[in-house]
Structures are given as C-alpha cells and as structure tokens.
ROPA-215447 format. One record per residue (C-alpha): residue number from 1; residue in three letters; x, z, y. Coordinates in Angstrom, 1 decimal, always signed. Each point is the difference from the previous one (the first is absolute). Layout:
N
   num   residu       px       pz       py
   NUM      ALA        X        Z        Y
...
//
This chain:
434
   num   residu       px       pz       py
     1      UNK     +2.3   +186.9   +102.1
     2      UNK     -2.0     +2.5     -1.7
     3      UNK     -2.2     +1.3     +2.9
     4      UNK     -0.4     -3.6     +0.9
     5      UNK     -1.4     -1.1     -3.5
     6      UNK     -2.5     +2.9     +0.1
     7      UNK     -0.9     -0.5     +3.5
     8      UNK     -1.0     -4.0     -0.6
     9      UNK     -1.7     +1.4     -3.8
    10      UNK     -2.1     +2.3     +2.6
    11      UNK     -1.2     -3.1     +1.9
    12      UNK     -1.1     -1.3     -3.4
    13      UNK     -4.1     +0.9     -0.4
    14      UNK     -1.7     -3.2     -0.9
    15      UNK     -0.2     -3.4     -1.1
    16      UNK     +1.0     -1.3     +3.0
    17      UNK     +3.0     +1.8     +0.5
    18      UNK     +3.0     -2.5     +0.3
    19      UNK     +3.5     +1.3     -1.7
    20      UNK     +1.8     -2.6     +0.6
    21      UNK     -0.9     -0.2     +3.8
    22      UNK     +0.6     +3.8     +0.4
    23      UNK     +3.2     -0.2     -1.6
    24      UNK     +1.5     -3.5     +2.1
    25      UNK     -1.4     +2.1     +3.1
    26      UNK     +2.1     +3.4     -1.1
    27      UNK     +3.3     -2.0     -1.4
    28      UNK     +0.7     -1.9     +2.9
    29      UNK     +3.0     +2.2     +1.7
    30      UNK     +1.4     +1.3     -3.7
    31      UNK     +2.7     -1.7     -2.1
    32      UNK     -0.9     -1.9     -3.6
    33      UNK     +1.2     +2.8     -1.9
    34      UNK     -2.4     +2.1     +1.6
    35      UNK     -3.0     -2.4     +0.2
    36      UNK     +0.3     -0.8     -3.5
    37      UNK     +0.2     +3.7     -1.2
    38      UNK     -3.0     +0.6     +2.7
    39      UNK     -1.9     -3.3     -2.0
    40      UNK     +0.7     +1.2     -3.5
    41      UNK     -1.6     +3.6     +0.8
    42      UNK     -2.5     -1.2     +2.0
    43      UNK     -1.2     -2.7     -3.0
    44      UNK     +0.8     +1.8     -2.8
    45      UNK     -2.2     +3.4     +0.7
    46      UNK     -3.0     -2.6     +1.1
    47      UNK     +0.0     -2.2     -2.9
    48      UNK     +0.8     +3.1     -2.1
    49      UNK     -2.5     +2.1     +2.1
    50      UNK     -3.3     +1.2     -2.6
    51      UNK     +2.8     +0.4     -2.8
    52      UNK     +1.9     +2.4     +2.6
    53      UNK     -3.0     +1.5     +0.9
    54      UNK     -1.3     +1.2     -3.7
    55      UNK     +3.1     +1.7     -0.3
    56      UNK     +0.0     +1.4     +3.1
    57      UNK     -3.7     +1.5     -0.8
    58      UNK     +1.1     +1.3     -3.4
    59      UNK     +3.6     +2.1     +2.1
    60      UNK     -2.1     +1.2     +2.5
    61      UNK     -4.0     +0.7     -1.2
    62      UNK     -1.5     -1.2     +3.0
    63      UNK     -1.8     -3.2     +1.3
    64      UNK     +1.7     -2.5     +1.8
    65      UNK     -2.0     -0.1     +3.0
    66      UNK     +0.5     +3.7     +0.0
    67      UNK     +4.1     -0.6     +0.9
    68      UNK     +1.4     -0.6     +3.8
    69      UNK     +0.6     -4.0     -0.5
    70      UNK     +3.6     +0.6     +1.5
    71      UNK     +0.7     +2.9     -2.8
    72      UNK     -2.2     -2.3     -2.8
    73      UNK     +2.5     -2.8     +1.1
    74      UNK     +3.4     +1.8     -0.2
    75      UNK     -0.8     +0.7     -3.5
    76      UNK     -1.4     -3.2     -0.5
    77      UNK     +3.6     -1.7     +0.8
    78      UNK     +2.2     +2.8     -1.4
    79      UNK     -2.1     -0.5     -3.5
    80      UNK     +0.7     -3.5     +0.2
    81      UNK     +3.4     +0.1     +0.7
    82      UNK     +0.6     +2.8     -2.9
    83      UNK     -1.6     -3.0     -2.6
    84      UNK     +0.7     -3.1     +1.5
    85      UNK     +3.6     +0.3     +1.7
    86      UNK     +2.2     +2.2     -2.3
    87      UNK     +2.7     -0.8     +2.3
    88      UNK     -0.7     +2.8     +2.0
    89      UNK     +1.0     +3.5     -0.8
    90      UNK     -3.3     +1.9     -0.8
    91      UNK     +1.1     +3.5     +2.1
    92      UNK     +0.9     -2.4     +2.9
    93      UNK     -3.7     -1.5     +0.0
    94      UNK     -1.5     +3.4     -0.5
    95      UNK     +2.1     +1.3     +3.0
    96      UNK     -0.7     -3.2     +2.5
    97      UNK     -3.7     +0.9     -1.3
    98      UNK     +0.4     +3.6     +1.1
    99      UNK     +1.9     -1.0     +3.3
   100      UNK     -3.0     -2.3     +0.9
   101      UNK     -2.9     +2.6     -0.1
   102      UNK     +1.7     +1.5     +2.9
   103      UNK     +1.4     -3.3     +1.4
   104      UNK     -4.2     -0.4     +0.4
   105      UNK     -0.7     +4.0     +1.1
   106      UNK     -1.5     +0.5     -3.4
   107      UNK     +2.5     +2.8     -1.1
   108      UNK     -3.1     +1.8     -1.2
   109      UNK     +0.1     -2.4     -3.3
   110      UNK     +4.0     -0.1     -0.9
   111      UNK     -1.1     +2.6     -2.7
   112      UNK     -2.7     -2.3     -1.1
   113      UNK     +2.2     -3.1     +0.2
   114      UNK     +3.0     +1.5     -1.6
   115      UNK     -1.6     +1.8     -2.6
   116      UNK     -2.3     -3.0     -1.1
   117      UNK     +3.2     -2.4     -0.1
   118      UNK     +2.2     +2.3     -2.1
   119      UNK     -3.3     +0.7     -2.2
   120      UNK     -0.4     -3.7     -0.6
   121      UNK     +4.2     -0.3     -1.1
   122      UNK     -0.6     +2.7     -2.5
   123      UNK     -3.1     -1.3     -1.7
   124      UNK     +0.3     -3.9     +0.9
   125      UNK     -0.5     -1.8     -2.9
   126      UNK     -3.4     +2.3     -0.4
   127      UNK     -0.6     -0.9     +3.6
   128      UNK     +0.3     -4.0     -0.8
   129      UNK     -2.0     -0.2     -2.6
   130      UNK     -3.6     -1.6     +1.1
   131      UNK     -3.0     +1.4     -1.9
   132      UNK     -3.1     -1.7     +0.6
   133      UNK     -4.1     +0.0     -1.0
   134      UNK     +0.6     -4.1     -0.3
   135      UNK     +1.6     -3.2     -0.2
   136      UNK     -1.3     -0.4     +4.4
   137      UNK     +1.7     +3.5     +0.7
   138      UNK     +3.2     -0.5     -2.1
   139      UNK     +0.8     -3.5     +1.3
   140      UNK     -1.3     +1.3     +3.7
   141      UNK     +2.5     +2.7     +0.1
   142      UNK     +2.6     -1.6     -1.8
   143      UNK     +0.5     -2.9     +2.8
   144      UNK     -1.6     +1.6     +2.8
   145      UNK     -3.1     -2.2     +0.5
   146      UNK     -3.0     +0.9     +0.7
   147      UNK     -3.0     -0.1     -2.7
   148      UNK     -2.0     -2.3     +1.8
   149      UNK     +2.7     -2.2     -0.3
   150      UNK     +1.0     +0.9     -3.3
   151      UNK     -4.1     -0.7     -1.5
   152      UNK     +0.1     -3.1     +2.0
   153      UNK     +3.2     -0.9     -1.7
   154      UNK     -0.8     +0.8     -3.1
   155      UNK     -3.3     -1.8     +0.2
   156      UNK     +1.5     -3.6     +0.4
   157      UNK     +3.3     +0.4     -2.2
   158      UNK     -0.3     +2.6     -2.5
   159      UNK     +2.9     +2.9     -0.5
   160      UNK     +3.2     -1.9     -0.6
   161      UNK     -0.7     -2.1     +2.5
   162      UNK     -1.0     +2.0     +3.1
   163      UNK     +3.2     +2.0     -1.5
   164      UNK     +2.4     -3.0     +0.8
   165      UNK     -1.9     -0.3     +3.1
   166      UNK     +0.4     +3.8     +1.8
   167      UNK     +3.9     +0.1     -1.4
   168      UNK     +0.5     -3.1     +2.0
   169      UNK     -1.5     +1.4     +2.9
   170      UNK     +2.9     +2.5     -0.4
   171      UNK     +2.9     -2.2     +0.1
   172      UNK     +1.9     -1.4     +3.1
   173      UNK     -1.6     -3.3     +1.6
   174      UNK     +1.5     -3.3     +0.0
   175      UNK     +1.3     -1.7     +3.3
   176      UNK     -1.1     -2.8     +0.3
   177      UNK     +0.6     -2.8     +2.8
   178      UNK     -1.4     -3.6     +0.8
   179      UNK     +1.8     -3.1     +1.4
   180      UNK     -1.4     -0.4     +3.0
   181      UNK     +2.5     -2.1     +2.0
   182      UNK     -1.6     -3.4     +1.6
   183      UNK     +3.4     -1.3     +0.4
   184      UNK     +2.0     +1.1     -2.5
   185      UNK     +0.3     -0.8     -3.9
   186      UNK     -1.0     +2.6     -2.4
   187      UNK     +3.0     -0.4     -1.6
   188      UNK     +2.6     +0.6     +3.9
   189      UNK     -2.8     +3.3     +0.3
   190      UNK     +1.1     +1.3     -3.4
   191      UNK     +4.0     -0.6     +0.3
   192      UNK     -0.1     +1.3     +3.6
   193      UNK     -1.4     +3.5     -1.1
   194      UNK     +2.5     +0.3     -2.8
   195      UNK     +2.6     -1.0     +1.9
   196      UNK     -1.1     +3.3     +1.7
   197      UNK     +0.4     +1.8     -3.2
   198      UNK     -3.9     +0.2     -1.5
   199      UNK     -0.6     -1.0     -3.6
   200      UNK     -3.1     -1.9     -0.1
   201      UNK     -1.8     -0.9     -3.3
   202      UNK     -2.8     -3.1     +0.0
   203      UNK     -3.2     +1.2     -0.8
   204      UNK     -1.6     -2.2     -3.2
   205      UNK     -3.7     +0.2     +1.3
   206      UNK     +0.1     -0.8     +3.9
   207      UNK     +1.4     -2.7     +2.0
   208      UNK     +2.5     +0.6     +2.2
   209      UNK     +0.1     +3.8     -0.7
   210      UNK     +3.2     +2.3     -0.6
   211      UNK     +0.4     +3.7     -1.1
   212      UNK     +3.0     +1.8     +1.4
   213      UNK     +2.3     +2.4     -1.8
   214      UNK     +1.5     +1.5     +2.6
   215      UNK     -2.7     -0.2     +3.4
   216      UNK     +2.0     +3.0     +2.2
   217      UNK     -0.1     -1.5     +3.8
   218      UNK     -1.3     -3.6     -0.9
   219      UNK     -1.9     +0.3     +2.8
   220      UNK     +2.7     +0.2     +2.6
   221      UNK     +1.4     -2.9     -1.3
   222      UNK     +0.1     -3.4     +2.2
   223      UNK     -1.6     -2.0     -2.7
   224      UNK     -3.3     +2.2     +0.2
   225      UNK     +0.1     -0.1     +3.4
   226      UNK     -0.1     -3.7     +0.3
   227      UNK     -3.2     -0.2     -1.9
   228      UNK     +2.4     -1.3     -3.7
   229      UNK     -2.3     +2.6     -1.7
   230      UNK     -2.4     +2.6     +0.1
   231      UNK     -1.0     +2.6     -2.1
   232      UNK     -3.0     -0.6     -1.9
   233      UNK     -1.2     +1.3     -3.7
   234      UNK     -0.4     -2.5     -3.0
   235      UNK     -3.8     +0.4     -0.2
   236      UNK     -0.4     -0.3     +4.1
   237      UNK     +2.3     -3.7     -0.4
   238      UNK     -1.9     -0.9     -3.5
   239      UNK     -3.4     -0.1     +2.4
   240      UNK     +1.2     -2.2     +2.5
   241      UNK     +1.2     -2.5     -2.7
   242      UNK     -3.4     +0.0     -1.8
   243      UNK     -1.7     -0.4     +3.6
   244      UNK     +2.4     -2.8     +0.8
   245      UNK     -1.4     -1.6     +2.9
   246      UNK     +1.0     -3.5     +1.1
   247      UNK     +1.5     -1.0     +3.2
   248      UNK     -2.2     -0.4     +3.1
   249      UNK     -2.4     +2.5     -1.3
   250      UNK     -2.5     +2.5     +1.6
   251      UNK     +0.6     +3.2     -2.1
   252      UNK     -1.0     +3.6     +0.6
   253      UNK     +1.7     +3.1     -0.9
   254      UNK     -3.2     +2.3     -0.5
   255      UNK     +1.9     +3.4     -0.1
   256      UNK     +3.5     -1.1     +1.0
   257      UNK     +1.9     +3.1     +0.8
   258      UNK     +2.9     +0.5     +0.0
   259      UNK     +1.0     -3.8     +0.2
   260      UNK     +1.6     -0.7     -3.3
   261      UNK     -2.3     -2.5     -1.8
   262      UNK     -0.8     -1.8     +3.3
   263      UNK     +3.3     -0.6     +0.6
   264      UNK     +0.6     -1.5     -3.6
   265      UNK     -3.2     -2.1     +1.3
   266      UNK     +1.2     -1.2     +2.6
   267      UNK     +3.6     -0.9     -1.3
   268      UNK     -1.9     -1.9     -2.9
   269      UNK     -1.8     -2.2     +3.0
   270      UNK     +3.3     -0.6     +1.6
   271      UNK     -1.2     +1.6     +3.3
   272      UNK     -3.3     -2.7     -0.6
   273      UNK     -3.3     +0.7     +1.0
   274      UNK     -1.6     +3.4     +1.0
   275      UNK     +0.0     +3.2     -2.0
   276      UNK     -2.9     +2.3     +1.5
   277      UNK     +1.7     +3.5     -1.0
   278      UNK     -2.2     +3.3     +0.6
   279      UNK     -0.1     +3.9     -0.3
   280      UNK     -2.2     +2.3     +0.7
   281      UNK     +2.3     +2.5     +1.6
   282      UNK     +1.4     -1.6     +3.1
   283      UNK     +3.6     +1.5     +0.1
   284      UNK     +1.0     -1.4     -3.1
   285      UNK     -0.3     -3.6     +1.8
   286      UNK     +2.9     +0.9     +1.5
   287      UNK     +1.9     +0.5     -3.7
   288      UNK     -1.3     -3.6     -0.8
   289      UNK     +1.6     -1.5     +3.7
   290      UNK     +3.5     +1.4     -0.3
   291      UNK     -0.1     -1.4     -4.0
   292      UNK     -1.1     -3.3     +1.4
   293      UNK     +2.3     -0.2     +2.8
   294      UNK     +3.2     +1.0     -2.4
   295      UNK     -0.8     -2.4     -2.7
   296      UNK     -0.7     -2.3     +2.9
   297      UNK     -3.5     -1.3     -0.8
   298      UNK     -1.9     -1.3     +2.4
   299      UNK     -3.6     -1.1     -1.7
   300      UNK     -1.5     +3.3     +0.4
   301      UNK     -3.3     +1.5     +1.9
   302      UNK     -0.5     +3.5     +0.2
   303      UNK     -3.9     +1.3     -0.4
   304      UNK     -1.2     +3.8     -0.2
   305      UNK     -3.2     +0.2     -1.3
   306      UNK     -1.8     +2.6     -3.2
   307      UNK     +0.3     -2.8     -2.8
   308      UNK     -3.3     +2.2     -1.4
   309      UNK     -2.0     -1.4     +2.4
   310      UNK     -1.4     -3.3     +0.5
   311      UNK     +1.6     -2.3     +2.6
   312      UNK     -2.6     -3.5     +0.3
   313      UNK     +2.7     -1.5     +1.6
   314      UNK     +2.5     -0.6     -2.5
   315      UNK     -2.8     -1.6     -2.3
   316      UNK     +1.6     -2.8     -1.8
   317      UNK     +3.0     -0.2     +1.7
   318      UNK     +2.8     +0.5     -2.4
   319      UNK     +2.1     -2.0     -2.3
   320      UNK     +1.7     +2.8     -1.6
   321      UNK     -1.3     +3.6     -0.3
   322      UNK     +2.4     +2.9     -1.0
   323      UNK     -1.8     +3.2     -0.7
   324      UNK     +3.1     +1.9     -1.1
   325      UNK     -3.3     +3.7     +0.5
   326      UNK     +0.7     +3.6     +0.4
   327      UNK     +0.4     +1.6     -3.5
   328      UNK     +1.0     +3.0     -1.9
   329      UNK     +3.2     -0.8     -0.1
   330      UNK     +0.4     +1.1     -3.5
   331      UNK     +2.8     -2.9     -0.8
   332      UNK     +2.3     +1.4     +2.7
   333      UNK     +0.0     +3.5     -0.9
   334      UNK     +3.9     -0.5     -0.6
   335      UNK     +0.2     -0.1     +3.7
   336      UNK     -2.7     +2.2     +1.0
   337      UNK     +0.1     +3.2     -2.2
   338      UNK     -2.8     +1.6     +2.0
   339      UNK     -2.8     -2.4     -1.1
   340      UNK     +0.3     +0.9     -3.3
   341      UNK     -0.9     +4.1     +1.0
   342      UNK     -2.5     -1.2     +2.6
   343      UNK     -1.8     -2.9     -1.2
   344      UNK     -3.7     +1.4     -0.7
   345      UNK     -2.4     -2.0     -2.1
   346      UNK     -2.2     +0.7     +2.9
   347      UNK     +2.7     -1.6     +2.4
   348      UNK     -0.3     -3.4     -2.7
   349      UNK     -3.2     -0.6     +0.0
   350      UNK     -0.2     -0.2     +3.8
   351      UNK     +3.2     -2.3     -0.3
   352      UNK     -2.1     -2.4     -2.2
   353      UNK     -3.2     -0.3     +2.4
   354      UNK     +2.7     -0.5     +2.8
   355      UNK     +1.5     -3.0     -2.1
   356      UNK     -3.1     -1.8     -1.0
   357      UNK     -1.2     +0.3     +3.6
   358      UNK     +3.0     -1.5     +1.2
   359      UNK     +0.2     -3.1     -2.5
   360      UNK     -3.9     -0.6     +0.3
   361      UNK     +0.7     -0.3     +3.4
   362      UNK     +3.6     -2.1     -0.1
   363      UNK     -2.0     -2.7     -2.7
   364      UNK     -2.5     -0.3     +2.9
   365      UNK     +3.5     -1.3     +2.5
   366      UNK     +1.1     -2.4     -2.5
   367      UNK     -0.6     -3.8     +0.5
   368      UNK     -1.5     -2.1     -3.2
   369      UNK     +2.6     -0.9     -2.1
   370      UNK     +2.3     +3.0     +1.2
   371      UNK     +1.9     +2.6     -2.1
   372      UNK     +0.2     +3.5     -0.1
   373      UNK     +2.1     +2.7     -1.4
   374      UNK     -1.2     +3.4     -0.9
   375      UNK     +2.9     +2.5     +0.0
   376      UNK     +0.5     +3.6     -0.6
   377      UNK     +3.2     +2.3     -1.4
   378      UNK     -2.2     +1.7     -2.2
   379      UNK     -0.3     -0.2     -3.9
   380      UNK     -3.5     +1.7     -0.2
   381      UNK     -2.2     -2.4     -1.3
   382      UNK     -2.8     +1.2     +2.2
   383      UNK     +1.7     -1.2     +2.9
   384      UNK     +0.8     -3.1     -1.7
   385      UNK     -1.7     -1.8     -3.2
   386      UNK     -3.0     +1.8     +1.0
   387      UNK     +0.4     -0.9     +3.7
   388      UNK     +0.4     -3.6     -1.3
   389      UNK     -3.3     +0.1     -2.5
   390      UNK     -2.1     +1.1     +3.2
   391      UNK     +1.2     -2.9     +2.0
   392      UNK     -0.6     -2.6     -2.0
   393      UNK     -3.5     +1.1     -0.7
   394      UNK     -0.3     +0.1     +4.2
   395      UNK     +1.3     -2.8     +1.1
   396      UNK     -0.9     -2.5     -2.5
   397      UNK     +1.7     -2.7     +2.1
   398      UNK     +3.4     +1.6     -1.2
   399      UNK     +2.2     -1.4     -3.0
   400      UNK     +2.7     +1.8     -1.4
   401      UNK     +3.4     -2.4     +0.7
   402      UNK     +2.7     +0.7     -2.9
   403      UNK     +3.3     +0.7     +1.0
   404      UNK     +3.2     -0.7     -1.0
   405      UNK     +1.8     +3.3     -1.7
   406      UNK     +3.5     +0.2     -2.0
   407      UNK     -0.8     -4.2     -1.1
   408      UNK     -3.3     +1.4     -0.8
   409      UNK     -3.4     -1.2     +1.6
   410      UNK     -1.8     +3.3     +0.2
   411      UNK     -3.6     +0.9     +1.7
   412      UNK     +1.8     +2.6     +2.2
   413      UNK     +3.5     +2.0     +0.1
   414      UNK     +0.1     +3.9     -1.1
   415      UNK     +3.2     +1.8     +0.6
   416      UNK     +0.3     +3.1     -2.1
   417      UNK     +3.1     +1.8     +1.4
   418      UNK     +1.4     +1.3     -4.0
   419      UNK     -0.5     -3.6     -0.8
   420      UNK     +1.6     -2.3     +2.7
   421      UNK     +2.2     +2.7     +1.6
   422      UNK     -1.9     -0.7     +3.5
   423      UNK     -3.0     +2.0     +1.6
   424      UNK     -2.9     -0.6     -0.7
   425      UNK     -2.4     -2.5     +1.0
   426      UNK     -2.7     -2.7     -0.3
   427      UNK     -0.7     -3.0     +1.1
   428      UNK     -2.5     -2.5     -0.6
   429      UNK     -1.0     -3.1     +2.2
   430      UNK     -3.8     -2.0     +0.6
   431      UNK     -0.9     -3.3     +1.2
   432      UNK     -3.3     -0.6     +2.0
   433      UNK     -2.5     -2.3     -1.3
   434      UNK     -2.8     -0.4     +2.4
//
C-alpha cells in the first residue's frame, strides 16, 4: 500500500490534481482494510504536506525541488506515519521505507533515506519544532497551506479565526445525503437505510439533508440506486433551497457539473418545467445524464456552451438563474487537500474575472422579475462580498432578496466550516427589476 500511496502523491503537481479521483481509480480491486490504510496515507502526508516538508529540509540540507519526487515522497509518508499513526512500529516504517527505494530502482538513496529517518527519531522533538520569521510562515507551515492562502485568510478573519478555519480543513468531512425520492416519504427513505444498518443524524440547517456515521458501501445499496438519495454537500443543497424555483419554470443551470444542484432543482419543480443545464466541458454532460436518469428526472436539457461568453439567444429567457461559478475552492479544502498547496493568488484573481464575466452575462439570460443565485464554496471575501459589491454597482436592475437562514432573515448565507461544521460556502440570491 506503500508504493501505491507514493505512486498516486507522484501524480500530485498542481491545483488541479484530484486525490480523491486518483485514489477511487487505484482502490477499486483492494479490500476496505487496504483502501482505508491507502486513504489515510494518501490524505494525511497531503494535508500535512509544507509541515512534512520543513522538516524534511531541516534532515536533509537540501531544497525540495532538488529530491527525486518518488524519494521526496517516501519520506514524505514515512514522516507522517512516525507523528501521526503511533500505531506503527517506527523500525518497521523505516524498513518498508528502505525496501521501497529499491522496490522503485532507487537503491542509490537507502543510505540517504535510512539515515535521514533514524536522524529524525533521534532528534524529533528538535525536528518538530517550527521556527519561523512571522505569524504568515508559522501558521503556513504549521497546517500546510500555502501563504497566499494564508495572507488572504488572514486578511478577511484575523489570526484566531483563519486558525479555526485551516484546522478544520484538517479534519475528516461530513457525509452528507439528500432525500431525493419522488415517490417515497422522507421519513420510509430514512428507516429503509437504517434498517440496512447506517446511523443517520438530521441536519438542523438544510431541508431534507442527513449526515451518515457510518457511509462504507452506501452506494451499492438498493436504495441509492433507485434514486431514494444522492450524495450531495450541505452548502451544494442550501443553494438550491435559496434558488427555489416554482413548478412549471424555465430555469438554467449556468455551470451545472456534476449534476447535483440540478437535480435538487428539478426535484423541487416536481419534474415541471425546463431546467436549461450547461458545462463547458462536454464529457461531464454525460455525469449530469446518468444522475438524472437514476434520480429519474425528466425536466432536463443539456447545453454545452463557454458561460464567459455572450450567447444573444438566451436574452431574457429565464425564470430562475443558478450561477453556482468556478472558485477557489477554499471551503472544501477538507476534501481537496491539494488546493490548499496549490492555490496561487495569481490562480484567484483569474478565478474572480472568470466569475464576474460569467454572472454579467447570466443577469443578461434572466427574465424581469426573475431570481438568481450567486454561489461559490469559497470563504474569501474577494470571491464573495466583494463579488457581490461589484454587481450591484453593474447591474443596477438587481436587488438583493433576503433569505431565510436558522429562523433568521439574512441578506445572504456564509458557511464557515469551524463554525457550522460544514464546508464552506456562500450564497446570496437577486431579483431583476427592469
């Protein structure tokens, strides 16, 4: 499992690097033992990964870029496991270590790898210790995100805050389902899965939405594949509620993929109306098709189009606009370590341009009178509150429409993962006032 976790770390480089795909792809033939060793390894060393890395620089004396990635990352996960799992004998991980530089023809560095491992036992409460210039650096290193993120963080919440806000990013996600059954009760979708044995708990801030103890194989289960539920996180169902479109409607899905939020749409229109649902990449249509045709909805049209770019032909002719964007992603880094060692402010800032072109655009599709919801899982306020400040002085036919939030009426909803235990997101809805 070792030579497998460094293998998939090797295929890590950049921001859009998906663990969680690479590992489904590479667990599919082992046993749940295995997979969830592979998975804890795999997760740990990347959301651990600048923290491994100082010490690693301070063993060895040399610059990271300077190591062979497949040497880098067998340190990388022995380091880890040394810290993080004490369950493991130490000689046993330095050993598997050693074994692996010639598992990968690298024999040349078992001295390297052996010594540095066995340096780092001897002196590892020296080796630990972070010492920093600043605040940036020590917080940086200390949960493995990068500065950019770190300033950025910083900037909108202060210390303890942006604190609360990387630890989370550290901890094991929530699973979280939504009723989605047109014939069944919510209440016969609940008992039939724990009849199967999973503890569900009701979520307090979204309709219809459950988080499961105990998810192992839900997926094979009959219920899920009747279309009784889908998996969907709280912030993702939260924006269909706030969109709410009524029955009979002509709504469109501006950047739909992968399906779950147009789905929610459509089961809130009772399989009503037309829900226009469109991404740029075509082959992740075909995601949104088999989601449809398992859930059994039958309202939808498929479009593929650059939602950057103009379209005159979808000029007014909306009811309902959801305009879930592209983003950082910075409220899901719980589930995607790597965007928190990738994300460049540089990478943001393009983000944002992509986002306001896109809404400028979407506003332009929506009838008089229509709604639409601005979405992102993202707690930067650049990509938000500031997103929101420049549309309102645009489009002066826009309104803000409060929304209902924990038997509050709020001007828009702001999940802040430390806070409401959820990833993070935002989500704010308009009218059009012509």
């Amino acid at each position: 499992m070792r030579k497998l976790a460094v293998e998939i770390l090797c295929e890590i480089k950049d921001e859009n690097s998906n663990s969680t795909n690479l590992l489904n792809k590479k667990t599919k033939n082992i046993s749940d033992l295995d997979s969830k060793f592979l998975r804890e390894i795999v997760y740990g060393t990347l959301e651990n990964r600048i923290y491994l890395d100082y010490i690693i620089k301070k063993l060895c004396k040399l610059r990271i870029k300077k190591f062979n990635p497949y040497i880098l990352n067998v340190l990388r996960i022995s380091i880890y496991q040394i810290i993080f799992m004490d369950k493991i004998p130490e000689f046993a991980i330095i050993n598997e270590a050693v074994n692996l530089t010639k598992v990968f023809k690298l024999k040349k560095f078992s001295s390297l790898v052996n010594g540095s491992l066995r340096n780092f036992l001897r002196n590892k409460e020296d080796f630990i210790k972070i010492e920093a210039d600043c605040v940036e650096e020590t917080i940086s290193i200390k949960y493995s995100a990068n500065m950019d993120i770190v300033k950025n963080l910083l900037a909108d919440y202060g210390r303890e805050e942006t604190i609360k806000i990387l630890e989370n990013s550290m901890f094991k996600p929530h699973f979280a389902i939504r009723i989605s059954s047109f014939e069944k009760t919510e209440e016969k979708v609940v008992k039939d899965l724990e009849k199967d044995g999973y503890k569900l708990k009701k979520s307090e801030i979204s309709k219809l939405t459950y988080f499961v103890e105990n998810p192992t194989n839900i997926l094979e289960t009959e219920s899920f594949k009747r279309g009784d539920f889908t998996v969907q996180d709280v912030g993702s169902i939260l924006t269909g509620e706030v969109l709410a479109p009524k029955e009979n409607s002509k709504v469109l899905d501006i950047c739909s993929a992968p399906g779950g939020k147009t789905c929610h749409l459509a089961f809130q229109m009772k399989n009503s109306g037309e829900i226009f649902v469109n991404d740029i990449v075509k082959s992740k249509l075909k995601k949104i098709e088999e989601n449809c045709k398992r859930l059994n909805i039958k309202n939808v049209k498929l479009l593929n189009f650059d939602a950057s770019i103009y379209k005159e032909e979808y000029k007014e002719q909306f009811d309902y606009i959801l305009c879930d964007v592209i983003c950082s992603g910075i409220g899901v880094m719980d589930r995607k370590p790597e965007i928190k060692l990738f994300r460049s402010q540089e990478t943001i800032d393009e983000i944002i341009e992509l986002q306001r072109k896109i809404f400028d655009n979407a506003v332009e599709y929506l009838k008089d009178k229509g709604e639409i919801v601005y979405s992102t899982c993202s707690v930067l306020k650049c990509e938000n509150e500031e997103n929101v400040k420049y549309f309102l002085e645009k489009h002066k036919n826009l309104k803000i429409k409060d929304v209902e939030f924990l038997g509050k009426s709020e001007k828009f909803i702001k999940l802040l993962p430390e806070k409401q235990k959820h990833n993070g997101f935002f989500i704010i809805k308009f009218i059009k006032e012509n």
